[in-house]
DODONU-966454 format. One record per residue (C-alpha): x, y, z negated; residue in one letter; residue number from 1. Coordinates in nm, 4 decimals. Layout:
<rs>
         c1         c2         c3   resn   resi
          X          Y          Z      A    NUM
...
</rs>
This chain:
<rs>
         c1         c2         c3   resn   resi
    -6.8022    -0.1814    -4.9960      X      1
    -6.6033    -0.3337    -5.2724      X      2
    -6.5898    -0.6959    -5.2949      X      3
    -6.4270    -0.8367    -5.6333      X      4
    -6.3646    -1.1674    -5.7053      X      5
    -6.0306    -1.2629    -5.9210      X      6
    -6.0616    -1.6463    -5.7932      X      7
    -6.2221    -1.5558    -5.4362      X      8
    -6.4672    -1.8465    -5.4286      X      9
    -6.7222    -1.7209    -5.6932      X     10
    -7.0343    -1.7501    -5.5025      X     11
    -7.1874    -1.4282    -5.5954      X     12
    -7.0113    -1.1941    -5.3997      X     13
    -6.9477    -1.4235    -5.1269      X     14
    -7.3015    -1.5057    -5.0629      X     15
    -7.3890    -1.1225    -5.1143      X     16
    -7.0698    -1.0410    -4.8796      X     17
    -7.2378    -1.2120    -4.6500      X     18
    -7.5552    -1.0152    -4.6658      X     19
    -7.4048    -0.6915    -4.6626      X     20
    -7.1712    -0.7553    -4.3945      X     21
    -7.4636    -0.8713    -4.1327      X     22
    -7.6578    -0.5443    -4.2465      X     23
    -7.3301    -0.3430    -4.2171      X     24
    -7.2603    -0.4718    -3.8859      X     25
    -7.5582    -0.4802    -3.7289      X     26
    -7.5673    -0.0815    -3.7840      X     27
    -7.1536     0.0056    -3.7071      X     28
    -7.0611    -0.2904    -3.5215      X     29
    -6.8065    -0.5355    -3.6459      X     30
    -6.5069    -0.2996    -3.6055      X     31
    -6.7031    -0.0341    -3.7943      X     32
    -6.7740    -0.2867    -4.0510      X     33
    -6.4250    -0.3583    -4.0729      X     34
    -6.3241    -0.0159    -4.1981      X     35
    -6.5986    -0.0229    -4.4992      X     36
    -6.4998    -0.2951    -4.6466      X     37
    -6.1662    -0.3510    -4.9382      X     38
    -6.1279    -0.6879    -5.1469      X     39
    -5.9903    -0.7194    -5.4182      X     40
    -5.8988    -1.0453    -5.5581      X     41
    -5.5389    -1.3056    -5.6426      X     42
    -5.3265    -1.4254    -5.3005      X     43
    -5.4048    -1.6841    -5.0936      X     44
    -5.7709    -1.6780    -5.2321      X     45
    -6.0949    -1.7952    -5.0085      X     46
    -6.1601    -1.4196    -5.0243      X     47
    -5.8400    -1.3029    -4.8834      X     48
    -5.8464    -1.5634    -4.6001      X     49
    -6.2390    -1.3976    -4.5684      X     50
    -6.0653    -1.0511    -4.5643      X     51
    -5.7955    -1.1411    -4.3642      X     52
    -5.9937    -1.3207    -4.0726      X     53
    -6.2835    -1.0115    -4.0360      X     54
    -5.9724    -0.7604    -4.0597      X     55
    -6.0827    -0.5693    -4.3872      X     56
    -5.9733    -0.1821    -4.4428      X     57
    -5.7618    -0.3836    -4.7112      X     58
    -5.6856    -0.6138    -4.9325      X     59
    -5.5655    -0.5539    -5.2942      X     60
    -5.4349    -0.7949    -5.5816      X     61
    -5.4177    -0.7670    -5.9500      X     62
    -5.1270    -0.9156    -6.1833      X     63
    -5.1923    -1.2960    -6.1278      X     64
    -5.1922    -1.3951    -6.4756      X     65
    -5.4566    -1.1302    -6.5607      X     66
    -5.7821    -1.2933    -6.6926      X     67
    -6.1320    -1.1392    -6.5600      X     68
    -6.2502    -1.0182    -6.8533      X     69
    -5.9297    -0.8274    -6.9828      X     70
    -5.9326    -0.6588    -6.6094      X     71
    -6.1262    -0.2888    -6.7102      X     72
    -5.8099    -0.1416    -6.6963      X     73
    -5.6563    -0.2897    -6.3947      X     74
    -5.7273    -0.2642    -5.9830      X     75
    -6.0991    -0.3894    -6.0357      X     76
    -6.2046    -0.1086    -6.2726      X     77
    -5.9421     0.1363    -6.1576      X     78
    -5.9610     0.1394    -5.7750      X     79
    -6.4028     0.2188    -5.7941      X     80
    -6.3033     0.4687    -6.0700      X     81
    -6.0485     0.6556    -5.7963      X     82
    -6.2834     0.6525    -5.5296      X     83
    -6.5665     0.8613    -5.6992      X     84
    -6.3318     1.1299    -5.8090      X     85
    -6.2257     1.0250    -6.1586      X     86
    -5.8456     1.1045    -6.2500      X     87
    -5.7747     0.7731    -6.3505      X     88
    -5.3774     0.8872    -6.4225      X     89
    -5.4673     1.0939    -6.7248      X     90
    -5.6973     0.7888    -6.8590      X     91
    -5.4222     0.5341    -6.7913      X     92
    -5.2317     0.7885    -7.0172      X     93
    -5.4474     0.8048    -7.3127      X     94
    -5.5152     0.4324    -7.2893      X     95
    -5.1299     0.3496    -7.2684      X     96
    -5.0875     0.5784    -7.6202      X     97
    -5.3527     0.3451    -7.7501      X     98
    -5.2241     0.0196    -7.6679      X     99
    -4.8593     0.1780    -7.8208      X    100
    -5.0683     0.1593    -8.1345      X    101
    -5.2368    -0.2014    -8.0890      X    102
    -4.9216    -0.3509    -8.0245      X    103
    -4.7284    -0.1853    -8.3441      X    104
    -4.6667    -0.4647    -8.6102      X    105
    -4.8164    -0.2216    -8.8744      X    106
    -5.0907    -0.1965    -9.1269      X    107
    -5.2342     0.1246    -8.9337      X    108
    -5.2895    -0.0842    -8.6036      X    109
    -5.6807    -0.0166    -8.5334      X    110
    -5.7392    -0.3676    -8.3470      X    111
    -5.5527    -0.5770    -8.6360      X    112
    -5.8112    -0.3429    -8.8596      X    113
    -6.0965    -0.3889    -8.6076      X    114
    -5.9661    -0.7928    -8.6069      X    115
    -5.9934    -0.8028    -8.9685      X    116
    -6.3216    -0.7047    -8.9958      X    117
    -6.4527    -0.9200    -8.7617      X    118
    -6.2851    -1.2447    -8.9106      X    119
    -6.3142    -1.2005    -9.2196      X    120
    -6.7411    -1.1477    -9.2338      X    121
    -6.7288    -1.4745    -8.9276      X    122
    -6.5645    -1.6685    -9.2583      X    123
    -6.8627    -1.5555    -9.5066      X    124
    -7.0597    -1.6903    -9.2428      X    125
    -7.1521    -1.3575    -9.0620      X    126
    -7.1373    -1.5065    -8.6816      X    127
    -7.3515    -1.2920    -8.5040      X    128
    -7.1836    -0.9008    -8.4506      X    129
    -7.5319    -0.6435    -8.3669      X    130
    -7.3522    -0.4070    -8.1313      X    131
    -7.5772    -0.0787    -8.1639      X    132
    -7.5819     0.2255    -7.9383      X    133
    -7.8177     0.3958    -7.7239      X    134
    -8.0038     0.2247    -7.4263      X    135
    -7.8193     0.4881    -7.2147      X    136
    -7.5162     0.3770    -7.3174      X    137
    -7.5819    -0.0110    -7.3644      X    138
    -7.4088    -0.1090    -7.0712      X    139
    -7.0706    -0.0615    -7.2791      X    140
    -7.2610    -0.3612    -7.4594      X    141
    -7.2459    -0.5789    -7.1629      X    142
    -6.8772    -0.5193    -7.1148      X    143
    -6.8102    -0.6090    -7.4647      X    144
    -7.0396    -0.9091    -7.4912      X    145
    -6.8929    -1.0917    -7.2313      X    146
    -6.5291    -1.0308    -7.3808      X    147
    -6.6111    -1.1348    -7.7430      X    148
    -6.8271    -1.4659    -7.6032      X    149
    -6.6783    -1.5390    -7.3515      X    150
    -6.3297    -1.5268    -7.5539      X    151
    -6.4193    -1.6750    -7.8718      X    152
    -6.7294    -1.9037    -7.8016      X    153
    -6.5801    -2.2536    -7.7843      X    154
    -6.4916    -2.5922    -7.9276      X    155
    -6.8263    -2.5583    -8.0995      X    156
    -6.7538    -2.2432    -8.2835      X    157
    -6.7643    -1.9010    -8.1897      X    158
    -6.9096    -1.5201    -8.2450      X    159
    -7.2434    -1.3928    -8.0815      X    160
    -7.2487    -1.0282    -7.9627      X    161
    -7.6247    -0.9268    -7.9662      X    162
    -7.6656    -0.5713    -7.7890      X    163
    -7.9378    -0.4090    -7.9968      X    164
    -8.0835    -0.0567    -7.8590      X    165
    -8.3749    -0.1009    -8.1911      X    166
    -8.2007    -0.0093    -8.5184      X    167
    -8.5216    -0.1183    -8.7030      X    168
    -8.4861    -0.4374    -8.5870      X    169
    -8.1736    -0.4790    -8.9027      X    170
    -8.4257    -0.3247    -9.1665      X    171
    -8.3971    -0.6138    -9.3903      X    172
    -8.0977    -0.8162    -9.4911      X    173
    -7.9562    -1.0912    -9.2879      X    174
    -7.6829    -1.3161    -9.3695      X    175
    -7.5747    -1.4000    -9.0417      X    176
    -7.5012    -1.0288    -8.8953      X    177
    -7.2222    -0.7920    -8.9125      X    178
    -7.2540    -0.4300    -8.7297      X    179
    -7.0587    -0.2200    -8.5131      X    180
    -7.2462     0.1218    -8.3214      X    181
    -7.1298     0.3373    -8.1015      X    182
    -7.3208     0.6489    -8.0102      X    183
    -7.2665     0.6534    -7.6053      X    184
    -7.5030     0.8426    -7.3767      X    185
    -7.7741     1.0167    -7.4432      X    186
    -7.7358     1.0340    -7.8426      X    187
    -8.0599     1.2163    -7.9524      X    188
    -8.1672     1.1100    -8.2329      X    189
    -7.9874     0.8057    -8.2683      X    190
    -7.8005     0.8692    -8.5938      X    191
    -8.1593     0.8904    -8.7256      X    192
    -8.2524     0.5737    -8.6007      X    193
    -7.9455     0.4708    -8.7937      X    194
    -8.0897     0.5196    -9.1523      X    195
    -8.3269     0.1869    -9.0446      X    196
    -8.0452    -0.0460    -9.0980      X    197
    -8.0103    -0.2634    -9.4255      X    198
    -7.6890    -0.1149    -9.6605      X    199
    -7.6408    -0.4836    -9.6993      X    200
    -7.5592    -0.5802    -9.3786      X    201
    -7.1410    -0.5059    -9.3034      X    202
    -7.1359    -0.2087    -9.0347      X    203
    -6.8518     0.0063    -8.8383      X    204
    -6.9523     0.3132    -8.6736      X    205
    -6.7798     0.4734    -8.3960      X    206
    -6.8357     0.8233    -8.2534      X    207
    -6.6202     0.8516    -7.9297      X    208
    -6.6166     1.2383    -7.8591      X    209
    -6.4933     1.1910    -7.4989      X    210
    -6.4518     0.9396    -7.1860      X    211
    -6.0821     0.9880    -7.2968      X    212
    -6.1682     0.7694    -7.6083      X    213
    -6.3987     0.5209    -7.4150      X    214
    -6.1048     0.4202    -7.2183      X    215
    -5.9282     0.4005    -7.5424      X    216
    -6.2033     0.1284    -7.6888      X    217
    -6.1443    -0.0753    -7.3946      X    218
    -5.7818    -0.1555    -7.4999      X    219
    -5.8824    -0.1362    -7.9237      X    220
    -6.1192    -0.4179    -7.8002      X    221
    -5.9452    -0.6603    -7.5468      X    222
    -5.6451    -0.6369    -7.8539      X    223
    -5.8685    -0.7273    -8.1045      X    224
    -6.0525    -0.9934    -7.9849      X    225
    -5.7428    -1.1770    -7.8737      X    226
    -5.6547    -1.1379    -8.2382      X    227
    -5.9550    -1.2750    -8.3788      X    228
    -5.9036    -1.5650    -8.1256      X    229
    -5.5860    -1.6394    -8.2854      X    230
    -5.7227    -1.6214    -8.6385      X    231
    -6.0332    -1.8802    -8.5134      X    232
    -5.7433    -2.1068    -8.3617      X    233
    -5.9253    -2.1002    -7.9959      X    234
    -5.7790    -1.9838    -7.7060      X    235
    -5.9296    -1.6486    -7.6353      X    236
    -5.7945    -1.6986    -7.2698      X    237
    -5.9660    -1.9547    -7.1062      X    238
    -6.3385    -2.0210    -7.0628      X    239
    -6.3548    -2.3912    -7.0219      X    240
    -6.7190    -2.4784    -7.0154      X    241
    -6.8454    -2.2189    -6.7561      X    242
    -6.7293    -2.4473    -6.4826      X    243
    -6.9953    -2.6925    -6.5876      X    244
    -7.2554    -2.4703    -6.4681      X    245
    -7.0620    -2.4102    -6.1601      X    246
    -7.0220    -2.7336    -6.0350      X    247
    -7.4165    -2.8456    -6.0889      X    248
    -7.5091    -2.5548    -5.9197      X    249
    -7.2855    -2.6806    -5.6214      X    250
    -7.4318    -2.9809    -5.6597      X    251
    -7.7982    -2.8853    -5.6227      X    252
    -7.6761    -2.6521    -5.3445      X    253
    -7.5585    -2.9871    -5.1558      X    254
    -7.9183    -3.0648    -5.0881      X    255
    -7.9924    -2.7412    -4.9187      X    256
    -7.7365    -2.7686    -4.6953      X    257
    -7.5072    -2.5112    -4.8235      X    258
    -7.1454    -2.5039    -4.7197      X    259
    -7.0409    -2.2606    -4.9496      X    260
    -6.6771    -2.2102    -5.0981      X    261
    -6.5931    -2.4134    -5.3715      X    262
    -6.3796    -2.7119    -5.5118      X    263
    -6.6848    -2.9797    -5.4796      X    264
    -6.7370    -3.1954    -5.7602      X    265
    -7.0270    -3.3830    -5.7813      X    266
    -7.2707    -3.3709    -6.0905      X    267
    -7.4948    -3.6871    -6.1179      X    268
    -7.7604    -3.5507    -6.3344      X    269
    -7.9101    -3.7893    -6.6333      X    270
    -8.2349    -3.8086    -6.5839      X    271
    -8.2761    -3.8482    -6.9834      X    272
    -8.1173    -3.5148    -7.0119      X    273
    -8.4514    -3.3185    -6.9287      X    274
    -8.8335    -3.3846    -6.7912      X    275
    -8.9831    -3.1658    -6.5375      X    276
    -9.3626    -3.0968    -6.5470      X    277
    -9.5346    -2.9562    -6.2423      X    278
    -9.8787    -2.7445    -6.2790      X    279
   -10.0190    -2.4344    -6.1604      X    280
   -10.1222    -2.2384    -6.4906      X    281
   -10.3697    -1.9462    -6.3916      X    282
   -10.2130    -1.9473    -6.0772      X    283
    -9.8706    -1.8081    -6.2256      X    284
    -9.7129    -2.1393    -6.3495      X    285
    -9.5655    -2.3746    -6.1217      X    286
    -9.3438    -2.5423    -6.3147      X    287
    -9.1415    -2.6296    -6.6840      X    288
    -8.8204    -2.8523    -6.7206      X    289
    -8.7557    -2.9707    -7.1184      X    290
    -8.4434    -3.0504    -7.2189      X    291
    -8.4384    -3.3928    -7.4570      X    292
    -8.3195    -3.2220    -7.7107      X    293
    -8.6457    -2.9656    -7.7289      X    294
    -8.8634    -3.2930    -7.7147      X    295
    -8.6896    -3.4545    -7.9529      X    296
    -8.6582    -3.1922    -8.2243      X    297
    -9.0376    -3.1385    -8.2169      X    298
    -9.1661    -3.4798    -8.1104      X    299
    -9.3570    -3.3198    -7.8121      X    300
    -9.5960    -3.5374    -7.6014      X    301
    -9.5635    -3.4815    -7.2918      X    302
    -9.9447    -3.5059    -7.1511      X    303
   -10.2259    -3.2148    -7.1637      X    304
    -9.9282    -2.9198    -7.2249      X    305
    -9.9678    -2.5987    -7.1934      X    306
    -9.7563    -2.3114    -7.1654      X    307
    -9.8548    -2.1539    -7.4853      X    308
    -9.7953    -2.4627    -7.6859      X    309
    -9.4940    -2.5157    -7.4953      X    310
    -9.3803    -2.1540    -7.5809      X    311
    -9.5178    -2.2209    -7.9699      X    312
    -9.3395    -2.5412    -8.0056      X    313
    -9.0005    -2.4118    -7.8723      X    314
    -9.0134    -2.0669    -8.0774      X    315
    -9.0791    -2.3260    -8.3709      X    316
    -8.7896    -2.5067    -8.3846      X    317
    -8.5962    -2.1881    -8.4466      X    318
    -8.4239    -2.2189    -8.8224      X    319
    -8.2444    -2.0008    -9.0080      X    320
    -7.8900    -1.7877    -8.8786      X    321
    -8.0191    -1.9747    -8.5418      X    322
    -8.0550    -1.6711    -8.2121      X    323
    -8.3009    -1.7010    -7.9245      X    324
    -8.2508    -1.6708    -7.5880      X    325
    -8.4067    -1.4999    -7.2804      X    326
    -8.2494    -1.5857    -6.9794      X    327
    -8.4301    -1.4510    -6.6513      X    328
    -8.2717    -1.5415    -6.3263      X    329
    -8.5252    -1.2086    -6.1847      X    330
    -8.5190    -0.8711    -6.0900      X    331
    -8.4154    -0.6067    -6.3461      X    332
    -8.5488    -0.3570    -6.1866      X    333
    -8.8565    -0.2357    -6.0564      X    334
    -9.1682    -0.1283    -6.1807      X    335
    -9.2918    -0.3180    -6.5190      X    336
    -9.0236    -0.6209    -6.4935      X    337
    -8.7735    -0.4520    -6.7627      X    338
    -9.0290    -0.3629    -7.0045      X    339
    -9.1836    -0.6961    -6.9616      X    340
    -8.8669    -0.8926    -7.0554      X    341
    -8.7621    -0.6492    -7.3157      X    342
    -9.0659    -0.6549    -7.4813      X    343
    -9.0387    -1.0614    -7.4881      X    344
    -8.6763    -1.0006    -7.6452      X    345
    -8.7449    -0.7273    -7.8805      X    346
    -9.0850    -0.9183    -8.0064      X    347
    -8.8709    -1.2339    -8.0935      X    348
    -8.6468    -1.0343    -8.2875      X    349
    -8.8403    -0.8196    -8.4613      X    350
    -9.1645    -1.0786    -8.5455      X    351
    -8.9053    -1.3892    -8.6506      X    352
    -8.5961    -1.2287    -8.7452      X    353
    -8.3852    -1.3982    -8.6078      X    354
    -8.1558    -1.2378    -8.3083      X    355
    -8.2366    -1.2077    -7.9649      X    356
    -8.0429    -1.2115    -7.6596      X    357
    -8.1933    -1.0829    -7.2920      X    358
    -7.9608    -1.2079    -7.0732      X    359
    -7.9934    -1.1646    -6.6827      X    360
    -7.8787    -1.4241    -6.4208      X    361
    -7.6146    -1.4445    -6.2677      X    362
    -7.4373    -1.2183    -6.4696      X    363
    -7.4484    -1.3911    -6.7963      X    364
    -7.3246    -1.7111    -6.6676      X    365
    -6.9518    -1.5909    -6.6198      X    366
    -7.0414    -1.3789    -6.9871      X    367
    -7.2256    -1.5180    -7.2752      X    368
    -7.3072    -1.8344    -7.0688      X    369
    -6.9688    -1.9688    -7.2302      X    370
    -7.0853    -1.9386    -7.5485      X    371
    -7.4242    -2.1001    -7.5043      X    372
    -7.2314    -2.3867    -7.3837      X    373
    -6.9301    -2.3972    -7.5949      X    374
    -7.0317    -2.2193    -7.9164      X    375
    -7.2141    -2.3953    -8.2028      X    376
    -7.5912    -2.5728    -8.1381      X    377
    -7.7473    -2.2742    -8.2645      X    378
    -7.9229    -2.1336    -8.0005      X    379
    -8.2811    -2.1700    -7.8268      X    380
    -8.2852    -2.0639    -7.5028      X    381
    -8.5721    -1.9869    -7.2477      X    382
    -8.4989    -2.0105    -6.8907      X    383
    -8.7341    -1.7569    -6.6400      X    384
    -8.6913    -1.7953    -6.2553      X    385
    -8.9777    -1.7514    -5.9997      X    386
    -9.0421    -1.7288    -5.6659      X    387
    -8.9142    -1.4525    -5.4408      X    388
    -9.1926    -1.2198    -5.2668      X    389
    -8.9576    -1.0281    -5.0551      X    390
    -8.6395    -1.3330    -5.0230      X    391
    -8.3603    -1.2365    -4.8186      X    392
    -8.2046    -1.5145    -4.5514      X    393
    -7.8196    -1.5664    -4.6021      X    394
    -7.5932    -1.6034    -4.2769      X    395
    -7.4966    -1.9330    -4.2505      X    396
    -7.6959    -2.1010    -4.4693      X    397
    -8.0032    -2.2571    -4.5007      X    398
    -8.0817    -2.1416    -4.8359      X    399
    -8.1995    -1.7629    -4.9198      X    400
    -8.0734    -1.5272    -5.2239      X    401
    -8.4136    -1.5932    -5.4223      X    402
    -8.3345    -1.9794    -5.4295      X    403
    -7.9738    -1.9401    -5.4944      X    404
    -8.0953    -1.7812    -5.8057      X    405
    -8.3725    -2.0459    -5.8920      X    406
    -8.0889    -2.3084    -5.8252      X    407
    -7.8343    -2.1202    -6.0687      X    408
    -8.0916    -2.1038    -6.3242      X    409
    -8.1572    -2.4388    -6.2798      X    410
    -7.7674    -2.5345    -6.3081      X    411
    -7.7442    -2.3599    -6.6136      X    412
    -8.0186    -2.5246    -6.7656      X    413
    -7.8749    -2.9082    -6.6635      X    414
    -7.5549    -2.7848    -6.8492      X    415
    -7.7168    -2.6885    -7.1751      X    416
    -7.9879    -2.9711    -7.1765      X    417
    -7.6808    -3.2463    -7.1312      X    418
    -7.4944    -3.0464    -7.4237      X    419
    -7.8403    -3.1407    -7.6324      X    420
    -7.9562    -2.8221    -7.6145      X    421
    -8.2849    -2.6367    -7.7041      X    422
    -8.3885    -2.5346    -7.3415      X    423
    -8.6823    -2.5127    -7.1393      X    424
    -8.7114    -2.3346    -6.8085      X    425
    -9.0235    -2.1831    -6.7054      X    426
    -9.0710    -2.0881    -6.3070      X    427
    -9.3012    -1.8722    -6.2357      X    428
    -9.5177    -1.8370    -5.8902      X    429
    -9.4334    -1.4627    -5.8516      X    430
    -9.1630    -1.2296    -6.0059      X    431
    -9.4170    -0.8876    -5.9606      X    432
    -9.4740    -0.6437    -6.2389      X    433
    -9.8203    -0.8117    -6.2510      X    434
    -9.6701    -1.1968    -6.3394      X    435
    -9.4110    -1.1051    -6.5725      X    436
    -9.6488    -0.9014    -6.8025      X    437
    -9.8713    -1.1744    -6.8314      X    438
    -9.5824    -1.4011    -6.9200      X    439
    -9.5074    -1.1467    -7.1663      X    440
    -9.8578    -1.1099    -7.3251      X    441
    -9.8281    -1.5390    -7.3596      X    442
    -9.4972    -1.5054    -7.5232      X    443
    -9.6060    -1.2370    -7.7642      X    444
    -9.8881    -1.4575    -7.8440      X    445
    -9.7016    -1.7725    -7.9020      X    446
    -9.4499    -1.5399    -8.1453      X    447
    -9.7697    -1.4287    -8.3080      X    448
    -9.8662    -1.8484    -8.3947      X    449
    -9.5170    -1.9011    -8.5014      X    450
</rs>
């Protein structure tokens, strides 16, 4: 068991160390826990001290001044890499070649080409880069949406990476999109699905013909979107506004008698900031917060709503080269929940046009949560977090996994709501196959009345 964490007090892993290590231990005893377990994360960290005092197999540290998100290449992607067999030598090889040619003050370098690109469609107002591939091989999408928001999505500004698996979804011009694909994974028929996307619309294709070259994007893209920081004048280093959500979250946690890691710092909420609405909805509703901006941009009264003129009036005040926003604090997997919230994303971006993010808490918040926070007022965002059927007790605290989640989603919604935000945050009574389609079918519905 590999527990990451560059800062060690991230409380993610340390929650869900503390899960795994009960389980663990309960089955091999302590001392055979002891042996399963590496960390990985900077000296002196909460998570070292963690490591240290429960005698960990053992403890390794990247370069100190090496930021999370430029870390593929080092100990955290390396060292789980190594131990399922992959020669990571000959990778660090190729990559090393690669970053020769990133680094050359020349004409030919690919990520001042790549940089280029990017920068010059963001200044003809293209903000919004449609990374295509393959849903097999989207997860390369992930990686390289967190780098580009997290990176350049600040002081009000910034560049949205929308992974799109539906081609079809670009058939018509939009002024607000530039394109890169890669065909990753299972590739059948996917140059096909190509031949959807509007000429008009600025594109780069990419055909990597090995992992070799994979390893070799990783550098091409950590270079280049530390150039296009440069060019945008922000610092593509820090990520100043995802502590916001952090410490709110610690707040709320306060009140549940958590003693987790962290630097406290109170958040007094504004009350003004949001409203909260309790109601049971054919019994799968129990509750919607509104942010002041969403009730002030429409003029919403507050008495005899419902969720699908809720869902109608927030889809509404959508406007042009603005994106929308899933973000569901629930399970990915299992039967029916995927399809249900990709169907909600891919509806909103093929019915208004406008593109559409599904992004899945926690993991967003230390990714594209950045740029909801720090990037322009362009976004619309709807929160999902329910109640969990099968919730698992932490050690130590007196607050479970399911309503760390609800409270994270709930921290994240404070921070955009006080930023005067477009939010609402919808939680449901169940997070089954059975309630999330039926959220679905309401959303649809709602896009439909748009």
């Amino acid at each position: 068991y590999i527990v990451s964490s560059k800062s060690g007090s991230t409380i993610e892993p340390l929650m869900l160390e503390r899960v795994t290590w009960q389980y663990v231990a309960d089955h091999l005893t302590v001392e055979g826990a002891a042996q399963r377990f590496v960390a990985i994360t900077e000296p002196g960290s909460k998570l070292e001290q963690l490591a240290q005092e429960k005698n960990y197999r053992f403890i390794l540290h990247p370069p100190t001044d090496l930021g999370g998100r430029y870390s593929a290449l080092s100990v955290y992607g390396l060292f789980p890499l190594a131990c399922v067999g992959i020669n990571i030598e000959q990778l660090i090889s190729t990559a090393a070649r690669m970053e020769q040619r990133c680094a050359a003050d020349s004409l030919d370098n690919p990520a001042l080409q790549l940089a280029c690109f990017i920068y010059d469609h963001y200044r003809r107002g293209r903000d919004k880069i449609s990374l295509i591939m393959p849903k097999s091989g989207a997860v390369f999408g992930l990686w390289l949406e967190q780098l580009i928001a997290e990176s350049l999505g600040k002081q009000d500004i910034g560049v949205l990476p929308n992974v799109e698996i539906d081609p079809s979804n670009l058939h018509a011009a939009h002024e607000d999109r530039m394109i890169i694909s890669y065909a990753l994974g299972l590739t059948e028929g996917f140059e096909e699905s190509l031949m959807h996307l509007d000429p008009s619309i600025p594109a780069l294709h990419y055909r990597p013909d090995s992992v070799d070259e994979l390893f070799d994007l990783f550098v091409l893209w950590e270079f280049t979107v530390a150039l296009v920081g440069l060019l945008m004048e922000v610092n593509p280093f820090d990520q100043p506004n995802v502590e916001d959500t952090k410490k709110r979250v610690r707040s709320l946690l306060l009140g549940q008698g958590s003693d987790a890691p962290s630097e406290e710092t109170a958040v007094t909420e504004q009350e003004s900031d949001y409203r909260e609405i309790t109601f049971l909805e054919d019994g799968f509703v129990r509750s919607v917060w509104l942010s002041r901006a969403f009730i002030e941009n429409t003029g919403l009264e507050l008495e005899d709503l419902s969720i699908d003129l809720i869902l109608r009036t927030l889809l509404g005040t959508l406007r042009c080269n603005d994106y929308f926003a899933l973000n569901a604090f629930l399970p990915f997997r299992g039967y029916g929940r995927r399809e249900a919230l990709e169907r909600i994303r891919d509806y909103a971006a093929s019915r208004l046009g406008v593109a559409a993010c599904l992004e899945i808490g926690p993991r967003y918040l230390h990714s594209i949560g950045q740029f909801h926070k720090g990037g322009p007022n362009t976004g619309v965002y709807c929160f999902l977090s329910a109640d969990e059927d099968e919730d698992i007790k932490i050690p130590g605290e007196e607050f479970t996994l399911g309503m760390l989640a609800t409270t994270q989603a709930q921290g994240d919604f404070l921070a955009l709501a006080a930023r005067g935000r477009r939010a609402i945050q919808i939680h449901l009574a169940s997070n089954d196959e059975e309630t999330l389609s039926r959220f679905a079918d309401r959303f649809c519905l709602a896009v439909c009345a748009t």
